[in-house]
C-alpha positions in Angstrom: 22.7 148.5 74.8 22.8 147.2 71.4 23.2 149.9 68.3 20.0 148.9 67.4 18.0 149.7 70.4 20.1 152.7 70.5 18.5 154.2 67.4 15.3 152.9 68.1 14.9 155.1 71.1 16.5 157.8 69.1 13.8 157.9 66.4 11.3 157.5 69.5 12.6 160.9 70.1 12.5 162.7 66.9 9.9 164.4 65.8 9.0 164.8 61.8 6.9 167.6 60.5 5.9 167.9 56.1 3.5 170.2 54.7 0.8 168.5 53.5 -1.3 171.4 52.2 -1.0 175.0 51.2 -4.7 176.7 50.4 -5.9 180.3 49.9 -9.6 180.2 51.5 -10.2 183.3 50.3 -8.9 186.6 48.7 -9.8 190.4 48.0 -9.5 193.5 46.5 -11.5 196.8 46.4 -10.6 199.4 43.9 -7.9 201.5 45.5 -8.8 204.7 43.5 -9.9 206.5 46.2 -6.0 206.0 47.6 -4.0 205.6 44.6 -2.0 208.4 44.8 -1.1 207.6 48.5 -0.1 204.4 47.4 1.9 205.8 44.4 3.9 207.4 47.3 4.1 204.4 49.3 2.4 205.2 51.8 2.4 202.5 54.0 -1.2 200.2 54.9 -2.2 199.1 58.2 -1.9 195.3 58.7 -3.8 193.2 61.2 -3.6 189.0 61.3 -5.8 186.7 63.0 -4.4 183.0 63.5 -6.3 180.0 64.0 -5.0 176.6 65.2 -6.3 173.6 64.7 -5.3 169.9 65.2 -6.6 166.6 64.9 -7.4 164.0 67.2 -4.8 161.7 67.0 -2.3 164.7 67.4 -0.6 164.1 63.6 -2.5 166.7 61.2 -2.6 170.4 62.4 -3.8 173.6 60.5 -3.0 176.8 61.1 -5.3 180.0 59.2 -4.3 183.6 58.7 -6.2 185.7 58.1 -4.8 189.3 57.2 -6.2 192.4 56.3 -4.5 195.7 54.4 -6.3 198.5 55.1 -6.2 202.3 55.3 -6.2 204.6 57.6 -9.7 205.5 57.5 -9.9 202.0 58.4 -11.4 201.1 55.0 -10.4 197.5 54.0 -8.0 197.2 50.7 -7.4 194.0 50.0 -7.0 190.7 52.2 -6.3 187.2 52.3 -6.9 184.2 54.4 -4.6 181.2 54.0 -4.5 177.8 55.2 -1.3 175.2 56.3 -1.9 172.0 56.9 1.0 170.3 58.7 1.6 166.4 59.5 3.6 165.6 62.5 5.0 162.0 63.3 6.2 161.5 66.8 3.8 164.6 68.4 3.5 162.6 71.8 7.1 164.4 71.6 5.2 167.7 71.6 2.2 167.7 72.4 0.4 166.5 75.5 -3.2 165.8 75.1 -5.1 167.2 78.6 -9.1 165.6 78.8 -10.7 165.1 75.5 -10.8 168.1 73.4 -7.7 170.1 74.7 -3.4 170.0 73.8 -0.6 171.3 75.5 1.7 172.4 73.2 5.3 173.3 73.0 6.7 176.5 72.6 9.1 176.1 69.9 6.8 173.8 67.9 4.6 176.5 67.6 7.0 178.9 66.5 8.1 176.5 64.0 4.7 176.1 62.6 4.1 179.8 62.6 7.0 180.5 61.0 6.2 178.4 58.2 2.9 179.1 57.8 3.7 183.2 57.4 6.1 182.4 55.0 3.5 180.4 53.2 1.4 183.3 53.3 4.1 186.2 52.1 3.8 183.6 49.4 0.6 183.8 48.3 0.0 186.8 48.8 2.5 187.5 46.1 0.6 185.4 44.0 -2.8 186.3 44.1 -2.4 190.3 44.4 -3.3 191.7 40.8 -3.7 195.2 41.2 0.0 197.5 41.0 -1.2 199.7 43.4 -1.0 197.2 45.9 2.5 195.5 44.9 4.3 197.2 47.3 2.7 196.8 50.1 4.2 193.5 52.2 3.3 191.8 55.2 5.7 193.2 57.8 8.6 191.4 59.3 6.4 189.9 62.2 7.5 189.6 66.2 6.9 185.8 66.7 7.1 186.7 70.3 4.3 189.1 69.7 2.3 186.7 67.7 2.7 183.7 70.2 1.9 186.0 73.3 -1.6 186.7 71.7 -2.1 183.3 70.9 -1.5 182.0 74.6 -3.7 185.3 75.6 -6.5 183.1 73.6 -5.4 180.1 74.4 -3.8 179.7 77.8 -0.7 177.4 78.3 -1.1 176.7 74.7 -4.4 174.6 75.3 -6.1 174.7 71.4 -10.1 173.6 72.5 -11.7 171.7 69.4 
């Protein structure tokens, strides 16, 4: 086999991914007055995130949305934020396997990757848009991909994302 067709059926194999877009779709804050002198102390805020996955249908531009919520306690929202991460991937036939119409098999580690990413991207903006000092020290937690991706196949069994 000629070098050529040697790294021709290596870049068959290869998979590229870029970020092609970082949004906010939306951010809040209520007044934490009511909780500022928890705060003051640190006092730590419950966190909960929602993901949603999205892909196109030729299997190269994929989304994912969190959406996460600070809130206290009393289960009184603080402040929240719902980002998007739009991804391109060349070679997803690598990855991805299209079942019917409307629904992908995807692999595991793909969607790690993309999760990864897109929390980071996130953390980010989070850090960016929060204005009020009570809230600077709160974070979003170190996260459990394992965690994260065993809800997501909960909703989505065998990684199958329906459009």
């Amino acid at each position: 086999m000629s070098k050529k067709k040697v790294k021709e059926n290596a870049d068959n194999l290869l998979i590229s991914i870029a970020i092609r877009d970082i949004k906010t779709i939306s951010f809040f804050e209520v007044d934490p007055a009511e909780y500022a002198e928890e705060l003051s102390k640190g006092v730590p805020l419950l966190v909960s995130m929602q993901a949603k996955f999205d892909i196109s249908e030729n299997k190269e531009i994929f989304s994912i949305n969190f959406n996460v919520k600070f809130s206290h306690e009393k289960k009184m929202d603080l402040f929240g934020i719902i980002t998007k991460t739009i991804f391109e991937i060349k070679n997803s036939d690598n990855v991805i396997e299209k079942i019917g119409n409307t629904k992908y098999r995807i692999k595991d580690d793909i969607i790690r990757t993309l999760f990864s990413i897109a929390i980071g991207n996130t953390r980010g903006m989070l850090v960016s848009v929060v204005k009020n000092d009570a809230y600077k020290n709160q974070y979003l937690p170190i996260l459990d991909l394992n965690i994260l991706i065993d809800s997501f196949k909960a909703a989505n069994k065998n990684f199958i994302v329906e459009k």
